[in-house]
Structures are given as C-alpha cells and as structure tokens.
LOFI-581733 format. One record per residue (C-alpha): x, y, z; residue in one letter. Coordinates in steps of 0.25 Angstrom, whole numbers. Layout:
// residues N
+-------+-------+-------+--------+
!  east ! north !    up ! residu !
+-------+-------+-------+--------+
!     X !     Y !     Z !      a !
...
+-------+-------+-------+--------+
This chain:
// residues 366
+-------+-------+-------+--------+
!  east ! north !    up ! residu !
+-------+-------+-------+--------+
!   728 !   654 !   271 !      x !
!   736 !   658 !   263 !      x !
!   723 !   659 !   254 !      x !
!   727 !   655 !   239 !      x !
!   715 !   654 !   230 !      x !
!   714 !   670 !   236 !      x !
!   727 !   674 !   230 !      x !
!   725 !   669 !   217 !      x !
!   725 !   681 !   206 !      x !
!   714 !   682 !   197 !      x !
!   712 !   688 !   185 !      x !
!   699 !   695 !   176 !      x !
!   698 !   703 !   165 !      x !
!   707 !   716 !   169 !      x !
!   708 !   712 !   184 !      x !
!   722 !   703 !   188 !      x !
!   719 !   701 !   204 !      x !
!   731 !   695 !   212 !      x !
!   720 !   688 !   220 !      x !
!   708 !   683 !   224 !      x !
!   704 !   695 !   234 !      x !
!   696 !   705 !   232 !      x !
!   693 !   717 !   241 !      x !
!   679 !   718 !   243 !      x !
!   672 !   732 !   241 !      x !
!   670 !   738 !   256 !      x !
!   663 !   752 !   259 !      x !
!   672 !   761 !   268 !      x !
!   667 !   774 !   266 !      x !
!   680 !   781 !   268 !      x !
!   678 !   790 !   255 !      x !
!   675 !   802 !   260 !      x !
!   665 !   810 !   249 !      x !
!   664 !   798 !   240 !      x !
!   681 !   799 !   237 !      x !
!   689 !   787 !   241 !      x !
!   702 !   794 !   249 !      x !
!   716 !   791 !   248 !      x !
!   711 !   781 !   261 !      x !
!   703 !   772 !   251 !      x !
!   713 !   771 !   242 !      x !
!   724 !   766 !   252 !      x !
!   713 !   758 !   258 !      x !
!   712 !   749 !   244 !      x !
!   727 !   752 !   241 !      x !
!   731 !   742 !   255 !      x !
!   721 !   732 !   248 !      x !
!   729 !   731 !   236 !      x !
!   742 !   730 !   243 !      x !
!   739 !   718 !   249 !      x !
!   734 !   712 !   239 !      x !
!   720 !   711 !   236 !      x !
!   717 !   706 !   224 !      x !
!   705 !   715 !   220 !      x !
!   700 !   729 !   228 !      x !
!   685 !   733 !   227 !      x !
!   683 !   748 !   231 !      x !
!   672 !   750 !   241 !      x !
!   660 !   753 !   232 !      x !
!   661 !   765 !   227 !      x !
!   649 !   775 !   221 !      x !
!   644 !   777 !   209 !      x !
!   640 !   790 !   202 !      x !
!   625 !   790 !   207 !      x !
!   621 !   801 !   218 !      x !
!   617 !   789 !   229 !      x !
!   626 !   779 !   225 !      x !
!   633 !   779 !   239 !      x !
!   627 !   781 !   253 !      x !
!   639 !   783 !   260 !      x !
!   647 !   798 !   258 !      x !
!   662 !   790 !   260 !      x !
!   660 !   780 !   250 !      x !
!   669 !   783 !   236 !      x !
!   661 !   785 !   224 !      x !
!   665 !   782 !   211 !      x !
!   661 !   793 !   203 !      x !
!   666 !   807 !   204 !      x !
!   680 !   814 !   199 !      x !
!   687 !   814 !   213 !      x !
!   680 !   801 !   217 !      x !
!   685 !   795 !   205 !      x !
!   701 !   799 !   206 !      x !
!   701 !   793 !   222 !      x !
!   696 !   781 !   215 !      x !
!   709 !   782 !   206 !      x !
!   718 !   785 !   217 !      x !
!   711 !   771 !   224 !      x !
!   714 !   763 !   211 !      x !
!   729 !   768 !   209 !      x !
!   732 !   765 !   224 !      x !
!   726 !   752 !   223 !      x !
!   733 !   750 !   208 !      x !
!   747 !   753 !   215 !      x !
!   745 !   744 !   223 !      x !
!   744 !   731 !   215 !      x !
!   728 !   730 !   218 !      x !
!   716 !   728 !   209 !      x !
!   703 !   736 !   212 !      x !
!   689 !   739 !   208 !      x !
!   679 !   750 !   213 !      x !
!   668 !   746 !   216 !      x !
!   654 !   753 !   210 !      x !
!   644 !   757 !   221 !      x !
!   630 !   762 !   221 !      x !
!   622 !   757 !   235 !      x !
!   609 !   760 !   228 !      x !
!   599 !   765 !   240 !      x !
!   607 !   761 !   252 !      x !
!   606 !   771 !   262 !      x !
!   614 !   782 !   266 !      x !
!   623 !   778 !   280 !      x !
!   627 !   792 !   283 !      x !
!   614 !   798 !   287 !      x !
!   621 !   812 !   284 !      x !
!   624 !   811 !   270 !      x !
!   614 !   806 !   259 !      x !
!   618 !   804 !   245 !      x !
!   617 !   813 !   235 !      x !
!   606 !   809 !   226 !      x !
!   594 !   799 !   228 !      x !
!   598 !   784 !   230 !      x !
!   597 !   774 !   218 !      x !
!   590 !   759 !   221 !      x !
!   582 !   752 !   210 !      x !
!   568 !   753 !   218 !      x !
!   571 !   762 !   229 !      x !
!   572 !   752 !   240 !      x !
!   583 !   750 !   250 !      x !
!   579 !   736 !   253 !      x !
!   565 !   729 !   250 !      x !
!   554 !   738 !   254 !      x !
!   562 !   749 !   259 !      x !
!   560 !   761 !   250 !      x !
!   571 !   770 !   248 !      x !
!   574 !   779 !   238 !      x !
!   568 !   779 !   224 !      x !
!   571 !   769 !   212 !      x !
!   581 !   771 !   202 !      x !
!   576 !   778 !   188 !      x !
!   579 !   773 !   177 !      x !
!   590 !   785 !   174 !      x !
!   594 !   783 !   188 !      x !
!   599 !   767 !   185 !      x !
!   605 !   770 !   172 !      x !
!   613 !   782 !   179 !      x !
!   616 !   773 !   188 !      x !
!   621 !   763 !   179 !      x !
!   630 !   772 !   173 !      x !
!   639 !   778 !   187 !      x !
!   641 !   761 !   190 !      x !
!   647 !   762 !   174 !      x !
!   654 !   777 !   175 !      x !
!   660 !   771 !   189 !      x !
!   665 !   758 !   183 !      x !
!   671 !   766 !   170 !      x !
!   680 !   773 !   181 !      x !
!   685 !   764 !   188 !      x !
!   690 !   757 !   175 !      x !
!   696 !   770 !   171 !      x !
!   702 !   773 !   184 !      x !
!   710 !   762 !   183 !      x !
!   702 !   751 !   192 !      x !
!   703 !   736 !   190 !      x !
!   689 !   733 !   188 !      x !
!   674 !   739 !   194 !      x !
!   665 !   733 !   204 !      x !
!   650 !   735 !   204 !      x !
!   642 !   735 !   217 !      x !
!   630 !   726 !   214 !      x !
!   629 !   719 !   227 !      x !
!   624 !   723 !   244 !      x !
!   610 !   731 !   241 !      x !
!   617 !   741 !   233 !      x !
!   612 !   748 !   221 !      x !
!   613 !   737 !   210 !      x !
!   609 !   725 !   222 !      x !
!   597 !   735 !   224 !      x !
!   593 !   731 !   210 !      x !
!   597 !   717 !   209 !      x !
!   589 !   716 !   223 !      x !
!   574 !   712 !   220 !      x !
!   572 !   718 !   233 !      x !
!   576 !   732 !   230 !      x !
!   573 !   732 !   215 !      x !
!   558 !   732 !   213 !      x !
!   558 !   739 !   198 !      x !
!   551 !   736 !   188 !      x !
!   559 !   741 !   177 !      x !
!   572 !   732 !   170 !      x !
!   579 !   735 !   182 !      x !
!   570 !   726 !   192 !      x !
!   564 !   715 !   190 !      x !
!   561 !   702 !   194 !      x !
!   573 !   693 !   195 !      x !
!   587 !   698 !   200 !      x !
!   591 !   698 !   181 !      x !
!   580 !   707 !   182 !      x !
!   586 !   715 !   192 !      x !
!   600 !   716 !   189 !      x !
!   598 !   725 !   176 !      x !
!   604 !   737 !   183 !      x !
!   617 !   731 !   187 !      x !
!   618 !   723 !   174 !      x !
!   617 !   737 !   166 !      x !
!   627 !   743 !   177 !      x !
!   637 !   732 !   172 !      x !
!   636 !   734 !   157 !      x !
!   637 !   748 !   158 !      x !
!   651 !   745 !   168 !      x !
!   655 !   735 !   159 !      x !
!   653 !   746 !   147 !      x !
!   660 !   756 !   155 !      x !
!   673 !   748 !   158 !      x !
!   674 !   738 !   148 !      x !
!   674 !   723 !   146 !      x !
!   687 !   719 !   152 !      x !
!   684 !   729 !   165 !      x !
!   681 !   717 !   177 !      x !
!   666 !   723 !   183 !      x !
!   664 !   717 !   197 !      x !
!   649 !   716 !   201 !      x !
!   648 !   713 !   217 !      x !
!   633 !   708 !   218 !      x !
!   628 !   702 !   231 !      x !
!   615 !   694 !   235 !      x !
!   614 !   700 !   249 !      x !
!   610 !   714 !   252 !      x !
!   614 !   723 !   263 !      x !
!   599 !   726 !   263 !      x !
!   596 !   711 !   265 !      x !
!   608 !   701 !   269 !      x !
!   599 !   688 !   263 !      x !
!   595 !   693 !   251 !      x !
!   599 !   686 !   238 !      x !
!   597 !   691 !   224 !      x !
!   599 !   677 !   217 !      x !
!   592 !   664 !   225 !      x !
!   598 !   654 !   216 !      x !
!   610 !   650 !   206 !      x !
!   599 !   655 !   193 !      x !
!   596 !   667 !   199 !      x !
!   611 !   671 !   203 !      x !
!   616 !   666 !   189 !      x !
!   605 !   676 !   181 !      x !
!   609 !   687 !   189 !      x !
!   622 !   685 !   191 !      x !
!   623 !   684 !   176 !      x !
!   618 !   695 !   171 !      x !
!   626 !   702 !   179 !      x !
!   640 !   697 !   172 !      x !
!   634 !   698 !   160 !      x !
!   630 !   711 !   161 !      x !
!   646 !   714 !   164 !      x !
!   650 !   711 !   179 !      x !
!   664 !   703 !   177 !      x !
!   666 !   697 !   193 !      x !
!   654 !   696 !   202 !      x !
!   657 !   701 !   217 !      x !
!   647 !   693 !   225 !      x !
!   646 !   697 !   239 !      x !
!   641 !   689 !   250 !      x !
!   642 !   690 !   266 !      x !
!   649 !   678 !   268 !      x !
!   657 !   671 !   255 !      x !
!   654 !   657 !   261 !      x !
!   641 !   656 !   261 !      x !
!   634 !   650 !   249 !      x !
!   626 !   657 !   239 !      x !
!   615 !   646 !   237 !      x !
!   612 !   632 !   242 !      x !
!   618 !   621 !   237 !      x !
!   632 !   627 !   234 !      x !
!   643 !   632 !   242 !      x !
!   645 !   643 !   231 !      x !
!   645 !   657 !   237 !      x !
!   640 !   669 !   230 !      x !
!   653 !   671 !   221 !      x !
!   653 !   656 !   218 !      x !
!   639 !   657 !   213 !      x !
!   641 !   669 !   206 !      x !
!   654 !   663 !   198 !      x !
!   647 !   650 !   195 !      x !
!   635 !   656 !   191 !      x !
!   642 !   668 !   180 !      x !
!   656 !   663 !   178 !      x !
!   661 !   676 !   183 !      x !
!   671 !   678 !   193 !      x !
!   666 !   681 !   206 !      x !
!   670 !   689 !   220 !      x !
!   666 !   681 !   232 !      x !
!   666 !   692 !   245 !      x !
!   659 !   690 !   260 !      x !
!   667 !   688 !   272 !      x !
!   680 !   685 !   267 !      x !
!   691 !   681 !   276 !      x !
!   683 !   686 !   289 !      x !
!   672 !   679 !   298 !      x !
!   662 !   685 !   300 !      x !
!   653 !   693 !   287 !      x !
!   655 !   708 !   283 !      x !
!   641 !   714 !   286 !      x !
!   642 !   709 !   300 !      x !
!   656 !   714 !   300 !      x !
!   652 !   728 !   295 !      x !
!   643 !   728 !   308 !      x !
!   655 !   726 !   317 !      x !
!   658 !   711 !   319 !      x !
!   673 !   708 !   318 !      x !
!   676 !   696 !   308 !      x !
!   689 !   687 !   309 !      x !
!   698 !   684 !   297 !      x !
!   691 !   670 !   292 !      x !
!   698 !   658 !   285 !      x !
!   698 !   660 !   269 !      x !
!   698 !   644 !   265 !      x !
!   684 !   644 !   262 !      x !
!   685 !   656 !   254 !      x !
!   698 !   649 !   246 !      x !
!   689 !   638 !   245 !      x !
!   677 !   644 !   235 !      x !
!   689 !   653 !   228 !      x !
!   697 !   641 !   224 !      x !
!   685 !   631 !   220 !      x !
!   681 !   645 !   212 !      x !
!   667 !   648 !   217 !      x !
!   673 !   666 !   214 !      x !
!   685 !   671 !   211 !      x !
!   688 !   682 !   221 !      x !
!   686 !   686 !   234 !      x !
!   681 !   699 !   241 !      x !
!   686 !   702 !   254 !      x !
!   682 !   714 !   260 !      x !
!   682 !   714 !   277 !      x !
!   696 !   708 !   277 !      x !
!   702 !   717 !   268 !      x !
!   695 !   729 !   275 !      x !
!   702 !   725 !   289 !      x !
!   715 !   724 !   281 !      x !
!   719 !   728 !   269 !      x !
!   731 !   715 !   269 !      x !
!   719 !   704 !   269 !      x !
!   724 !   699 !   257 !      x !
!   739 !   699 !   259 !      x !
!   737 !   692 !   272 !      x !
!   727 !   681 !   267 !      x !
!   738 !   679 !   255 !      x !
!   749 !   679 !   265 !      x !
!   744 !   669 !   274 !      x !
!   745 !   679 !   285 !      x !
!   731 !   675 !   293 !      x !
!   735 !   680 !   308 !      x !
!   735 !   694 !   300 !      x !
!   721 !   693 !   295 !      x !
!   713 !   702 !   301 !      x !
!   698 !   704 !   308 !      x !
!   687 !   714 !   301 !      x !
!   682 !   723 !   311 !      x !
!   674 !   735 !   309 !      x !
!   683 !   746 !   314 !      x !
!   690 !   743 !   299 !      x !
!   678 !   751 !   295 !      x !
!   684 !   762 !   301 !      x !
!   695 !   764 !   290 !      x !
!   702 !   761 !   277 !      x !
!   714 !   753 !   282 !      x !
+-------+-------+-------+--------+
C-alpha cells in the first residue's frame, strides 16, 4: 500500500468517480417502517467523506406488497419513503460522493421476524424457496408485468431525485435469481425454459422498461451472481458459451456495468484461467465490470455474518487483476461497514489503522 490502480478515477456515461472503490450494498435494517432515518443518511454521508468512489444503498424495496421480508428495511416507493431517500442523496451530494440505490425484491425469501408478515402474498416464478421446497404460489402473468413496472417506476425515481445512477438486485436467490435459477423456475410459459436465455426474459424485460424509464445516458448497474444463499455451489453458467449467452442478453437488454458477486474475489470462475467472475464477465460482453468478495479482509463475509472475526488482508492480489484489467471496480463491503474511513486509510497508506470486521458492527450504523 499505498494501493494505486485503486485510486485511479473512472469515468462512464453520467458517472465521474474519483476511484476505483465502490461500497458494496449491505442490509442494516436500521429503517424503522420501511423509512431510511436521519442515522442512514449520516451512515452513507461518512462514506462519501472519506472518499469512496461509488456508494450502493442497502437494497431497497420495490412497490410490490412482499417485496421485503424484513419491517426495517427502506422501501423505495411511497411519498415519505421517497423524500428520506432525497435527504440520503443530498447528504451524500454535499459531500463530494456518488451513489446509486439499489432496487430490491427478495422474491419468496422468508420472513425473519416471525412476528410480522408481509402484507400481501410473496412473488417467486414457481413457487419454490429452493428446489422442491414448495412455498407460496407462482407468479400471474399480471403479477410479473406489475412486477416489472415497481423495478421501472423505482428506477424513474431515483433518476429524478437526483441519484447518480440505479442498481438492480439480480443476484443471491432473490426475485429476478429465482427466475434465472432452473432450480426455482420450473414454468413453462416464455418466462422458464430450458437454458438460463430462456430464463432470463423477466430481468431482460425488467431492464428495458428501466432503460425506457431513465434514459439512454442513465448508468443501470445489474449485480447478478452464480451462488445462491439457498445453495452456495450452484452455478447458473457451467462454461464460457453459456455465461457469454446470458450475460449478453442481459447488456443488451440495457444493463450498462455488470456487479458480479462472488464469496471470495480470488478464486477463478472456470478452469483453465485465473479470471474471476468479473474478469469473465468483462471479457466475455466488453462491459465494464464490479468485482466484490472479501475485499481487504481474511476470512469470507457469510462466515463473517455468522460471527467469525476477519483481519485486514493485503490488497496486492486484488491491484494485480485491476491493473492487467480483468474489472473496472471494486466492491467492498465488510471493511467499509467496520469504518466508514477504509478508503482514506488504504489511499493514505495508513495500514496500522486498518481495522478488524466483527460482528458487533451489526449492532449500528457508524
């Protein structure tokens, strides 16, 4: 350190980022009724001060009744939800920073506050929270097109409340992974299908109405994944063809930078090359690419969430890949949780202050 290629700035279509560091979405439920608080937007606020180059918002619900199976996390639809988001973005603004909401919809993940249940039936493409297990019913027709249009309408908001760009959840097991997912998407309408093209209509129509709503110069992340929380192994593409078909009707469709979350950025995505998840994705489409997992810590985040403690990590290996230009940025997300100065002190050379994750900074937004 100090990390170099990390401080680069980067530029596309309306974004002008002073660097290469982007803070990855984390749910914090600390929004009370669906309403991001004062707390929240301070919480981003000390993320722009100190320099991070791009912030992506928690996800944030869309205007479906079960788009969210947590009461405290932020919606994006509704008049006084809306005008929290507009403080967040002016905070953020003011202080030099970049930011995109991102656009949420868990699909039929379940409830974890047996208390509360959401208020109208939950969405999945075939009514399974994993394979074979049964829950809820599949999507209508009406149901998906509504569906289609609250990810549009959200992304038409952020635009006009001033945000820099939109991110669309696509990734984890979520709503739009449920269809991709030939595991959780057994229809045999034009939504389902055989091969993962087949299966990727519903976010490919999700993007073109987004892409309608916000216009052709509006950068549309789309943060896709092959693992699910549902089942760590599983991978949507098996090799470079089928990644490339699905991966490519997706920029086509109107996704600009392709988000590509893995557990661990390091690891390779097939044999025979070094080329992680983003690598693969920007050599296979051309676009430019997010690369997130583990960043600047030890040990991976889903073990991390469980309570193990993970140690600042040496970035060379990251520097590496981002200087031979397998992506084009990088999503941190534990580190920056832990301290909201990650950035500075990476660009500063400051490596004594780099500090541990631990769970407790689950406990609150600092």
């Amino acid at each position: 350190m100090p990390a170099d290629a990390l401080f680069q700035p980067y530029a596309f279509k309306g974004l002008a980022l002073r660097n290469r560091i982007v803070m990855a979405p984390m749910t914090r439920s600390f929004s009370p009724g669906g309403i991001a608080t004062q707390d929240v937007a301070g919480y981003y606020r000390r993320r722009a001060e100190a320099e991070v180059g791009l912030i992506v918002s928690e996800g944030t619900g869309v205007d479906r009744p079960a788009s969210l199976n947590d009461p405290n996390v932020p919606r994006f639809h509704g008049e006084r939800e809306l005008a929290a988001w507009k403080t967040v973005i002016d905070e953020v603004h003011a202080a030099g920073g970049v930011m995109a909401p991102q656009l949420w919809h868990v699909g039929n993940v379940r409830t974890r506050h047996p208390e509360w249940t959401p208020p109208g039936p939950y969405d999945s493409p075939s009514g399974l929270s994993r394979p074979e297990k049964p829950f809820g019913q599949p999507m209508t027709d009406a149901e998906v097109a509504d569906a289609v249009r609250a990810f549009a309408e959200a992304a038409a908001n952020a635009k006009r409340l001033g945000f820099d760009a939109v991110e669309l959840h696509g990734a984890h097991g979520y709503l739009i992974d449920q269809f991709f997912w030939e595991g959780t998407n057994l229809r045999n309408d034009p939504y389902g299908g055989a091969t993962i093209v087949d299966r990727s209509r519903f976010a490919a129509e999700i993007l073109r109405e987004v892409r309608r709503a916000v216009g052709p110069e509006y950068p549309v992340i789309l943060r896709i994944s092959q693992w699910k929380q549902q089942d760590y192994a599983v991978k949507l593409a098996h090799t470079p063809d089928e990644m490339e078909a699905w991966l490519t009707t997706l920029t086509d469709a109107g996704a600009d930078i392709l988000h590509c979350s893995q557990r661990r950025f390091w690891e390779p995505e097939f044999e025979g090359s070094d080329l992680n998840f983003a690598g693969w994705a920007k050599k296979l489409t051309g676009a430019p690419t997010i690369t997130v997992g583990s960043v600047g810590l030890t040990g991976e985040f889903i073990a991390a969430f469980a309570g193990e403690g993970s140690k600042p990590a040496s970035l060379d290996e990251l520097e590496r890949r981002l200087e031979r230009g397998d992506f084009d940025l990088v999503g941190v997300g534990r580190a920056l949780l832990q301290d909201p100065k990650w950035a500075l002190k990476v660009k500063e050379g400051r490596t004594e202050e780099l500090m541990a994750f631990e769970r407790t900074a689950l406990a609150s937004l600092s």
